[in-house]
C-alpha positions as a printed Julia matrix, in Angstrom:
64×3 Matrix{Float64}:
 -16.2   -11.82   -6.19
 -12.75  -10.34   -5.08
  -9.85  -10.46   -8.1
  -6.74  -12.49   -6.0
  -3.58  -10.54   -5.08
  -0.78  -11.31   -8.11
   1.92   -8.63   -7.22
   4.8   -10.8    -8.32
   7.25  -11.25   -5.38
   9.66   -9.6    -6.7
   7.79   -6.23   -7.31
   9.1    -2.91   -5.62
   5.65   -1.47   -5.48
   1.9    -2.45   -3.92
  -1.51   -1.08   -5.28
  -3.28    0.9    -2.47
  -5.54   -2.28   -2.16
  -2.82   -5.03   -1.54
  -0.89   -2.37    1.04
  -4.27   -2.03    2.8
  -5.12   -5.58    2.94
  -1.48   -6.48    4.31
  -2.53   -3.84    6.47
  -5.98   -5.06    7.49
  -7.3    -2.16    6.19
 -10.66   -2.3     3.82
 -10.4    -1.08    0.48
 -12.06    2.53    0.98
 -10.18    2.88    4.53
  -6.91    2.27    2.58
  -7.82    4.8     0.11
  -8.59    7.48    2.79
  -5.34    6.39    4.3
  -3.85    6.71    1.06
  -5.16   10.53    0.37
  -4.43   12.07    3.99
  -0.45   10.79    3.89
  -1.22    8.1     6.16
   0.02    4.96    4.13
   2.93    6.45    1.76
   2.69    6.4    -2.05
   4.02    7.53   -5.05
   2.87    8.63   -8.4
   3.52    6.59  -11.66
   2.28    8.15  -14.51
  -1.54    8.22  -13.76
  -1.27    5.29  -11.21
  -0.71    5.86   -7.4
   1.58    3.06   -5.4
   2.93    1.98   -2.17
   6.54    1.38   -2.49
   7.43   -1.99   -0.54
  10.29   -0.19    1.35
   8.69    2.64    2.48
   5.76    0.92    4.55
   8.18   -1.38    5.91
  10.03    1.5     7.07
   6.92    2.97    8.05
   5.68   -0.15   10.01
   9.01   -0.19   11.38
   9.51    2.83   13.37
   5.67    2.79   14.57
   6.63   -0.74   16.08
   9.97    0.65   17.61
């Protein structure tokens, strides 16, 4: 059974799961994205994250 998504609304970062699913991605395709640069992320301590405003930028100029 899949846990829900509970990223608060107001958070300014995504696990590499909840960016892939707004992505459409499955969980080990977001990962790969993840590790070859595709989906941007940043390192917090031992965790790895998708800031919000950089795949929205991202998403952005592939759309424009």
């Amino acid at each position: 059974m899949h846990k829900p998504i509970t990223t608060h609304p107001d958070a300014l970062v995504l696990t590499i799961r909840e960016a892939g699913l707004k992505l459409g991605l499955s969980k080990s395709a977001a990962y790969a994205a993840a590790a070859k640069g595709e989906i941007p992320t940043v390192r917090i301590g031992t965790r790895i994250r998708v800031p919000k405003d950089a795949l929205n930028r991202m998403l952005n100029r592939e759309t424009a």
